[in-house]
N, CA, C and O atoms as a GROMACS GRO file, in nm:
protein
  360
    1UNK      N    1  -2.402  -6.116  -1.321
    1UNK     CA    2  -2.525  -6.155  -1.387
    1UNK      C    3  -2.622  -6.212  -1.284
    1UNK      O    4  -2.582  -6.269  -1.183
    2UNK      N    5  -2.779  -6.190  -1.319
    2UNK     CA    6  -2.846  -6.253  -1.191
    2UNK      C    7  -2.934  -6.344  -1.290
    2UNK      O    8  -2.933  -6.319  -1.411
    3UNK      N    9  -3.011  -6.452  -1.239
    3UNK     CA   10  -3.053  -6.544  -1.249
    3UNK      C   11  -3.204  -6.572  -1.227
    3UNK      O   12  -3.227  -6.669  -1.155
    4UNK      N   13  -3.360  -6.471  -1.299
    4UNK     CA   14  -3.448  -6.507  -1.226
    4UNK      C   15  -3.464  -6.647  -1.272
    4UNK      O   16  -3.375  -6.711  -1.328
    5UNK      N   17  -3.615  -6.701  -1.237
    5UNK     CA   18  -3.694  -6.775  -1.246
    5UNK      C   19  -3.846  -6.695  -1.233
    5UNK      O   20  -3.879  -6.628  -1.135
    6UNK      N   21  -3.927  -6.717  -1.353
    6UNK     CA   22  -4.048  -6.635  -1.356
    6UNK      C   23  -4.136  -6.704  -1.376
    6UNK      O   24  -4.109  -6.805  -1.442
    7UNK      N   25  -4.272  -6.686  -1.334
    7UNK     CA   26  -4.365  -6.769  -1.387
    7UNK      C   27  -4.448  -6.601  -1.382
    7UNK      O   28  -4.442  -6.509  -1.300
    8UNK      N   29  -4.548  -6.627  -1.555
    8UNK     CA   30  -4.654  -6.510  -1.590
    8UNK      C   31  -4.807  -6.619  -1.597
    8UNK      O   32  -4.818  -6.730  -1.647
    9UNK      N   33  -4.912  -6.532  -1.523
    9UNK     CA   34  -5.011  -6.585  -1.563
    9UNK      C   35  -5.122  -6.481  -1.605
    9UNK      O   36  -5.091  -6.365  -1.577
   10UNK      N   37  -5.239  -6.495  -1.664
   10UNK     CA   38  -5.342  -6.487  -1.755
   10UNK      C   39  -5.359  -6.532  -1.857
   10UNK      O   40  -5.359  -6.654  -1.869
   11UNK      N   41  -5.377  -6.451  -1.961
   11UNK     CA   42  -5.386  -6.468  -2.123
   11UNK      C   43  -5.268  -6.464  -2.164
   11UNK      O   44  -5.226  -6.362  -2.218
   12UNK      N   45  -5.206  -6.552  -2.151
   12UNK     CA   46  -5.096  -6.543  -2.239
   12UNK      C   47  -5.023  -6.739  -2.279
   12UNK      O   48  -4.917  -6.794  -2.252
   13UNK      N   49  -5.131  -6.777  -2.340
   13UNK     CA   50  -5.108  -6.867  -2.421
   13UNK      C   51  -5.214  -6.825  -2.526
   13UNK      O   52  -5.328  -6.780  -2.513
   14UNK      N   53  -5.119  -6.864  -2.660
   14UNK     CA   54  -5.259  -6.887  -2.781
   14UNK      C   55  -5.239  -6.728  -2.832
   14UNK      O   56  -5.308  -6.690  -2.926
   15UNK      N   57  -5.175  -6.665  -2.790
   15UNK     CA   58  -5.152  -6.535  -2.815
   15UNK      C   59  -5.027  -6.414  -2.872
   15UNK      O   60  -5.023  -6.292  -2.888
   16UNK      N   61  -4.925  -6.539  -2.891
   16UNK     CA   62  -4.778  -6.493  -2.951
   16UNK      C   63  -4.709  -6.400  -2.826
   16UNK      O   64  -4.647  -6.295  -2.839
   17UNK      N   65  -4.743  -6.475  -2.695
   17UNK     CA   66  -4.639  -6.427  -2.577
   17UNK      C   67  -4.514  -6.450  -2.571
   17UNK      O   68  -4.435  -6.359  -2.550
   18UNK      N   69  -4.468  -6.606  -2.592
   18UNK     CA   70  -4.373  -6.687  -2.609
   18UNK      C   71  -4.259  -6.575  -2.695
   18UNK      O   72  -4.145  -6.538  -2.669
   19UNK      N   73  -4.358  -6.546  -2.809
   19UNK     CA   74  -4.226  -6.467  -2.907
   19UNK      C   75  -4.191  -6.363  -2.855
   19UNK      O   76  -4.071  -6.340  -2.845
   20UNK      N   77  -4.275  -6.282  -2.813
   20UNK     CA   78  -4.308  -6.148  -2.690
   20UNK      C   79  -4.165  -6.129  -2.618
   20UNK      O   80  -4.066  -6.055  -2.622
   21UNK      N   81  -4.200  -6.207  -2.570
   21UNK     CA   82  -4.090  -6.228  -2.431
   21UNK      C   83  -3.977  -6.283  -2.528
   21UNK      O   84  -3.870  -6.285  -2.466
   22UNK      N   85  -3.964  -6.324  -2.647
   22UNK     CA   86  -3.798  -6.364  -2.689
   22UNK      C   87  -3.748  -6.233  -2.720
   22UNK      O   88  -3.642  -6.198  -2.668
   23UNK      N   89  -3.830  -6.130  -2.823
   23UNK     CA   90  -3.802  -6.034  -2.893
   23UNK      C   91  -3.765  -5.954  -2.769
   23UNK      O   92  -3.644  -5.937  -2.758
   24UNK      N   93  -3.847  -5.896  -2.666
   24UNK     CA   94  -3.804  -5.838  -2.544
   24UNK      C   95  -3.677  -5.830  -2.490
   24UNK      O   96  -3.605  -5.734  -2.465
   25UNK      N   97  -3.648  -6.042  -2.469
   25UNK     CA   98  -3.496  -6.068  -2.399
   25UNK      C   99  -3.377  -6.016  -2.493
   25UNK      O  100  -3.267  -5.981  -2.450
   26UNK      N  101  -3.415  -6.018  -2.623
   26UNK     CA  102  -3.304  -5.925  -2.711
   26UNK      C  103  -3.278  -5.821  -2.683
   26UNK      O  104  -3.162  -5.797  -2.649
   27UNK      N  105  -3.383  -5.714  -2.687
   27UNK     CA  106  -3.397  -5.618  -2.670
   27UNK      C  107  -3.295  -5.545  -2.570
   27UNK      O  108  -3.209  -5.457  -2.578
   28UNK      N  109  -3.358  -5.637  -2.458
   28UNK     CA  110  -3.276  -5.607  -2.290
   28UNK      C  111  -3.123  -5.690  -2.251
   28UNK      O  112  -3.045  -5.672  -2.158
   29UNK      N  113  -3.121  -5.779  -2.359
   29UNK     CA  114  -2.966  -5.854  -2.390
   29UNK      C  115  -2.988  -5.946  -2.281
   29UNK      O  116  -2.885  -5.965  -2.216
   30UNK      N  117  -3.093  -6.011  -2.238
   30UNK     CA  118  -3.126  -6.107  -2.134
   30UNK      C  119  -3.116  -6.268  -2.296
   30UNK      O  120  -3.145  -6.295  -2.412
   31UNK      N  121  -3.041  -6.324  -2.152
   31UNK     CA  122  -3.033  -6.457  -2.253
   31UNK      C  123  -3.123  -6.638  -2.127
   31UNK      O  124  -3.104  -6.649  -2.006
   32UNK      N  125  -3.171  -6.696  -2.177
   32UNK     CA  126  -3.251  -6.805  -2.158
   32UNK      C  127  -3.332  -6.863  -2.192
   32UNK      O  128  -3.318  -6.908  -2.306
   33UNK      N  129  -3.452  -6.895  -2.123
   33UNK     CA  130  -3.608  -6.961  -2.233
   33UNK      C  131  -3.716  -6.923  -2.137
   33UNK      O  132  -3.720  -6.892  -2.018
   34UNK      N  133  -3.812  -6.938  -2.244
   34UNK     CA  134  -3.964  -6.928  -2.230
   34UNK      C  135  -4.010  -7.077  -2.258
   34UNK      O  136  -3.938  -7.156  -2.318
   35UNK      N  137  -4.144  -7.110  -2.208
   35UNK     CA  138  -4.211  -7.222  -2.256
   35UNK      C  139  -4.326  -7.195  -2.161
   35UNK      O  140  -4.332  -7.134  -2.054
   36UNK      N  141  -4.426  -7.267  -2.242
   36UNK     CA  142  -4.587  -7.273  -2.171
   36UNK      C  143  -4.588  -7.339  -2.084
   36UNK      O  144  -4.498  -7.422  -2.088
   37UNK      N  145  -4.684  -7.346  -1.951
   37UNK     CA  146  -4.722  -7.443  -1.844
   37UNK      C  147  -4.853  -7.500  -1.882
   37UNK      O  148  -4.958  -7.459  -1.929
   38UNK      N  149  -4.805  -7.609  -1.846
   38UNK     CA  150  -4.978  -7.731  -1.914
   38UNK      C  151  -5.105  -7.662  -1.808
   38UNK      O  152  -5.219  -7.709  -1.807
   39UNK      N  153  -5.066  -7.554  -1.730
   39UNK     CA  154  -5.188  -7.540  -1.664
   39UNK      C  155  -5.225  -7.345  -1.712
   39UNK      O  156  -5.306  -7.274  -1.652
   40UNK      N  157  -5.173  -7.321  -1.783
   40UNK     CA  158  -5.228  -7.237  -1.911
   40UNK      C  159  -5.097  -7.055  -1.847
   40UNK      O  160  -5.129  -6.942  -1.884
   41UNK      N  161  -4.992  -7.075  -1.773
   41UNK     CA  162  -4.896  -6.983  -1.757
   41UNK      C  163  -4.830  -7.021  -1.810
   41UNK      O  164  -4.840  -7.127  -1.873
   42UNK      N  165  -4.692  -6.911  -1.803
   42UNK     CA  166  -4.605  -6.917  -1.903
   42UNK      C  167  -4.443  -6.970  -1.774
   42UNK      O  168  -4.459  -6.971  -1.652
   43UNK      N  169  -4.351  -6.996  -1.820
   43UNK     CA  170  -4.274  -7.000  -1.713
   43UNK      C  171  -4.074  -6.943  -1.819
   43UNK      O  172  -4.028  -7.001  -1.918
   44UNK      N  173  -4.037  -6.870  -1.772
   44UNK     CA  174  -3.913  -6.794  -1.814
   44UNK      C  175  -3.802  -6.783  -1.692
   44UNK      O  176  -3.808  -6.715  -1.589
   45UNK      N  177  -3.696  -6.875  -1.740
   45UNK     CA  178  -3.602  -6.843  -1.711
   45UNK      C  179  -3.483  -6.737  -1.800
   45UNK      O  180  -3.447  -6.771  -1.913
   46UNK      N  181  -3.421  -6.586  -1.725
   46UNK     CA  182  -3.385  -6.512  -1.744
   46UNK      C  183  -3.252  -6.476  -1.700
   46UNK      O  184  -3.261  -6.472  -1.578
   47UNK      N  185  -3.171  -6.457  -1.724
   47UNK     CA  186  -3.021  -6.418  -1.701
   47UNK      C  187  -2.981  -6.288  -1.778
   47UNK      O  188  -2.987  -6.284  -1.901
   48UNK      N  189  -2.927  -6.148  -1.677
   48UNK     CA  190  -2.915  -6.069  -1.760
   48UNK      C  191  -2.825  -5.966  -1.602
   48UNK      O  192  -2.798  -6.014  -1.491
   49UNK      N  193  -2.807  -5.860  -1.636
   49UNK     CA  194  -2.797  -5.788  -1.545
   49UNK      C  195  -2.885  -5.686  -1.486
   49UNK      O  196  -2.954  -5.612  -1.554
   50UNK      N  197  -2.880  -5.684  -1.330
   50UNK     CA  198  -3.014  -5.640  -1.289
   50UNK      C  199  -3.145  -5.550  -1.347
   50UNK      O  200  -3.264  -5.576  -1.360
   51UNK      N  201  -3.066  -5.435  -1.374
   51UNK     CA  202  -3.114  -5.316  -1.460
   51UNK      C  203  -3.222  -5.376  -1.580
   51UNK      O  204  -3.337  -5.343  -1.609
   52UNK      N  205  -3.162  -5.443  -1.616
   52UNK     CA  206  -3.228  -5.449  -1.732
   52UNK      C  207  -3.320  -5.606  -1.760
   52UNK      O  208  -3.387  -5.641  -1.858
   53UNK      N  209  -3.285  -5.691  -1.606
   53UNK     CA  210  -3.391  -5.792  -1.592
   53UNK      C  211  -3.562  -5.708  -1.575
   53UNK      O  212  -3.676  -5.733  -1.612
   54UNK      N  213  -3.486  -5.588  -1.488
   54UNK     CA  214  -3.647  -5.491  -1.407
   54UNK      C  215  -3.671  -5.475  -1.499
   54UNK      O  216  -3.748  -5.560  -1.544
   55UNK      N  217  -3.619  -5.334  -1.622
   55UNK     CA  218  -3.696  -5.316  -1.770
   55UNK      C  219  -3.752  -5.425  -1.835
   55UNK      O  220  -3.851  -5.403  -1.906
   56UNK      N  221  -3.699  -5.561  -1.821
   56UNK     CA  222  -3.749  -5.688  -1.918
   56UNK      C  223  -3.916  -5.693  -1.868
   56UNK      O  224  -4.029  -5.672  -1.912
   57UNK      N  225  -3.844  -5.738  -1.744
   57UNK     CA  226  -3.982  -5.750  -1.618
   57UNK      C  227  -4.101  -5.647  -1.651
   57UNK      O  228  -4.216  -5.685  -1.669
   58UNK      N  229  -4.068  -5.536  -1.657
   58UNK     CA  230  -4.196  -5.427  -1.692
   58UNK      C  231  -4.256  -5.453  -1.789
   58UNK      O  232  -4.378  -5.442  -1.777
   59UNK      N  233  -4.202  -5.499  -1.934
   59UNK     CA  234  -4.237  -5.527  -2.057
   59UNK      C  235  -4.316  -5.671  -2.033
   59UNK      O  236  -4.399  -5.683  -2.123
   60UNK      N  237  -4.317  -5.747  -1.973
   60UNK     CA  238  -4.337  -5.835  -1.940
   60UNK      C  239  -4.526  -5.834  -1.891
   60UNK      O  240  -4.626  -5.891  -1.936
   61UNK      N  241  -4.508  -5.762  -1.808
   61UNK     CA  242  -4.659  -5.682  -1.725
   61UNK      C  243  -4.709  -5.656  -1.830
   61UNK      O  244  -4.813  -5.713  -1.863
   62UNK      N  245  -4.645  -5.555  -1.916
   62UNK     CA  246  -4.751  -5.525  -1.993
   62UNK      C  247  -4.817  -5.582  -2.118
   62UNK      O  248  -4.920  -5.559  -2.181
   63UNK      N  249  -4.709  -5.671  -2.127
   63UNK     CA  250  -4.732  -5.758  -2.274
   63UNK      C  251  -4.738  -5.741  -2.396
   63UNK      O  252  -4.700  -5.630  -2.431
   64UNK      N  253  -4.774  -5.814  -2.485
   64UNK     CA  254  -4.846  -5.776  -2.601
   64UNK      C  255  -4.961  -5.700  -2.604
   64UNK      O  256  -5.019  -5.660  -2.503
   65UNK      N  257  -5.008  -5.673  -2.757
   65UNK     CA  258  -5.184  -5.621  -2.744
   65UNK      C  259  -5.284  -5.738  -2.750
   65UNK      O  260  -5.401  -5.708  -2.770
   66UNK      N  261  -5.242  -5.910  -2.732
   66UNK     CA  262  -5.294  -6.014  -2.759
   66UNK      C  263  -5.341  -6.050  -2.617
   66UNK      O  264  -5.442  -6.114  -2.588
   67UNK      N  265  -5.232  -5.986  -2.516
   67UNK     CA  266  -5.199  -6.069  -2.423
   67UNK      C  267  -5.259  -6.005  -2.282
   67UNK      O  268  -5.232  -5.887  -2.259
   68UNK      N  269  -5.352  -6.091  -2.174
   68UNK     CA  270  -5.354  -5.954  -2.052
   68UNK      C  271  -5.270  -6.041  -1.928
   68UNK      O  272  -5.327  -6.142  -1.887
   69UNK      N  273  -5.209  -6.024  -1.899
   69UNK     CA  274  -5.121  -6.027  -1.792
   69UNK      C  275  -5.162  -5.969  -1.616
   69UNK      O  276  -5.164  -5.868  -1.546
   70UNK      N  277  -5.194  -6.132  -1.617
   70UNK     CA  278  -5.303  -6.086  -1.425
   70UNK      C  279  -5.185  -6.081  -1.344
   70UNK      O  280  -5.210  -5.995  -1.259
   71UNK      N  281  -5.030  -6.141  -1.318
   71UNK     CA  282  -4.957  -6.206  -1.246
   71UNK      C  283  -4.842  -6.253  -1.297
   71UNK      O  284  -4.820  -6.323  -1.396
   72UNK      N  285  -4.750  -6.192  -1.192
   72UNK     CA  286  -4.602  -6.246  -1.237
   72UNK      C  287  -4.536  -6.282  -1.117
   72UNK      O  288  -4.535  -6.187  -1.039
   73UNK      N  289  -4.479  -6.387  -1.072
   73UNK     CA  290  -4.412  -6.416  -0.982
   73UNK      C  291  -4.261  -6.446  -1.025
   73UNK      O  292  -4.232  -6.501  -1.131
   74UNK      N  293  -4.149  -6.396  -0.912
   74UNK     CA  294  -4.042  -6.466  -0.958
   74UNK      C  295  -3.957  -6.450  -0.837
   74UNK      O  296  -3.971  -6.374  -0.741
   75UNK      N  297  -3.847  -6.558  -0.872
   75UNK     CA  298  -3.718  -6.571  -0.732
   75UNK      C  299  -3.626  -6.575  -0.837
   75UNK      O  300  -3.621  -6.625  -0.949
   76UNK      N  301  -3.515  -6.472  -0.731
   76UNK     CA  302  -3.378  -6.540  -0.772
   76UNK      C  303  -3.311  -6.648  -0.806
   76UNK      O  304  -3.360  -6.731  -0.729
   77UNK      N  305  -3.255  -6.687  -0.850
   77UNK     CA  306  -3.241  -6.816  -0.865
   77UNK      C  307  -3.086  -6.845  -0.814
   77UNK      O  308  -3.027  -6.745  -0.774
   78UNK      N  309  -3.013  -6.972  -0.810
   78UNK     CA  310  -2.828  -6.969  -0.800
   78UNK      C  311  -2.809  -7.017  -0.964
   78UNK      O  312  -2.891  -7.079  -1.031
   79UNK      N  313  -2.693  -6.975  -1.000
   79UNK     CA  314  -2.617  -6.917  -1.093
   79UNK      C  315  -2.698  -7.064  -1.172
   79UNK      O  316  -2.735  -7.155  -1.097
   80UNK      N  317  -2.712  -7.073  -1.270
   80UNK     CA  318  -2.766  -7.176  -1.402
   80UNK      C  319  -2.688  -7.232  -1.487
   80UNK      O  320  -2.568  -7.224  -1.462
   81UNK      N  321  -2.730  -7.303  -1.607
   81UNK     CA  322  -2.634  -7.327  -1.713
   81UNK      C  323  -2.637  -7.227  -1.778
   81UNK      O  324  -2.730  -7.154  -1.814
   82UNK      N  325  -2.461  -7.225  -1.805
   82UNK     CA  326  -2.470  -7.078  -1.944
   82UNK      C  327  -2.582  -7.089  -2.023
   82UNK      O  328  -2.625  -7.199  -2.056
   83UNK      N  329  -2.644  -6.962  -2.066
   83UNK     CA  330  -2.692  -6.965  -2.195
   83UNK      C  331  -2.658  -6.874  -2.291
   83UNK      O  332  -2.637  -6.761  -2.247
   84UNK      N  333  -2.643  -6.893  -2.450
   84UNK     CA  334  -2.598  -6.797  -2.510
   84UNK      C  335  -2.716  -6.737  -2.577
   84UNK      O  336  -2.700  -6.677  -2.683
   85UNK      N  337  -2.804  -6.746  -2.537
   85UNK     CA  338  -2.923  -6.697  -2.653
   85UNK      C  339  -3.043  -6.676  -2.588
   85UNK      O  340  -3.032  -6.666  -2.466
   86UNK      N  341  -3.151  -6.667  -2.633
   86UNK     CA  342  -3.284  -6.650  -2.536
   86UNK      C  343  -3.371  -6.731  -2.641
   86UNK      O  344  -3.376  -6.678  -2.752
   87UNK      N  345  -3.445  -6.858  -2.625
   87UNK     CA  346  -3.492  -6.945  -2.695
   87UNK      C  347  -3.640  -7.023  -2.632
   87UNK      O  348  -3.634  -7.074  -2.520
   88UNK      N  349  -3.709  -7.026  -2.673
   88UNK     CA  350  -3.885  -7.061  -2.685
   88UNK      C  351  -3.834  -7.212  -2.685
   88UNK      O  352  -3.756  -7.261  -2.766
   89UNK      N  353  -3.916  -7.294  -2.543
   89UNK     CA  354  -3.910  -7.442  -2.512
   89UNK      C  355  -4.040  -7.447  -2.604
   89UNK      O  356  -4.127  -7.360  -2.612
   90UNK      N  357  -4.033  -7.575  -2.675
   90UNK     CA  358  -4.167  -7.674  -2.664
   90UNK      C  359  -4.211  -7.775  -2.589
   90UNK      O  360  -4.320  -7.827  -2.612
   0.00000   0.00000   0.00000
């Protein structure tokens, strides 16, 4: 299993990204969280296997139809706390 750490920026607060990216991590069987940055990005930690972090990742770029997506940065990360689920911080 690999371990990113992501941060997305543009439009994507105020816009149902948060859920975006949960429904997605199902999708791709990626388990962790999403939550907003007080300086208006999003920040996702992701655990999944490679293959299908990249597919997450693509979906990610492109977003919602709410959402425009200027920027995505991310690092590997070392191994995390388990997670069993993929869950939206407040």
């Amino acid at each position: 299993m690999v371990h990113y750490h992501i941060t997305v920026h543009g439009r994507v607060q105020g816009v149902g990204y948060r859920y975006f990216t949960q429904m997605k991590a199902s999708q791709f069987g990626i388990t962790g969280w999403v939550k907003n940055l007080s300086e208006g990005g999003v920040e996702i930690v992701a655990v999944g296997e490679k293959e299908n972090l990249e597919q997450f990742m693509e979906s990610l770029q492109v977003g919602n139809p709410f959402s425009k997506v200027t920027d995505i940065n991310f690092t590997e990360i070392e191994n995390t706390e388990p997670f069993h689920s993929f869950k939206i911080k407040y």
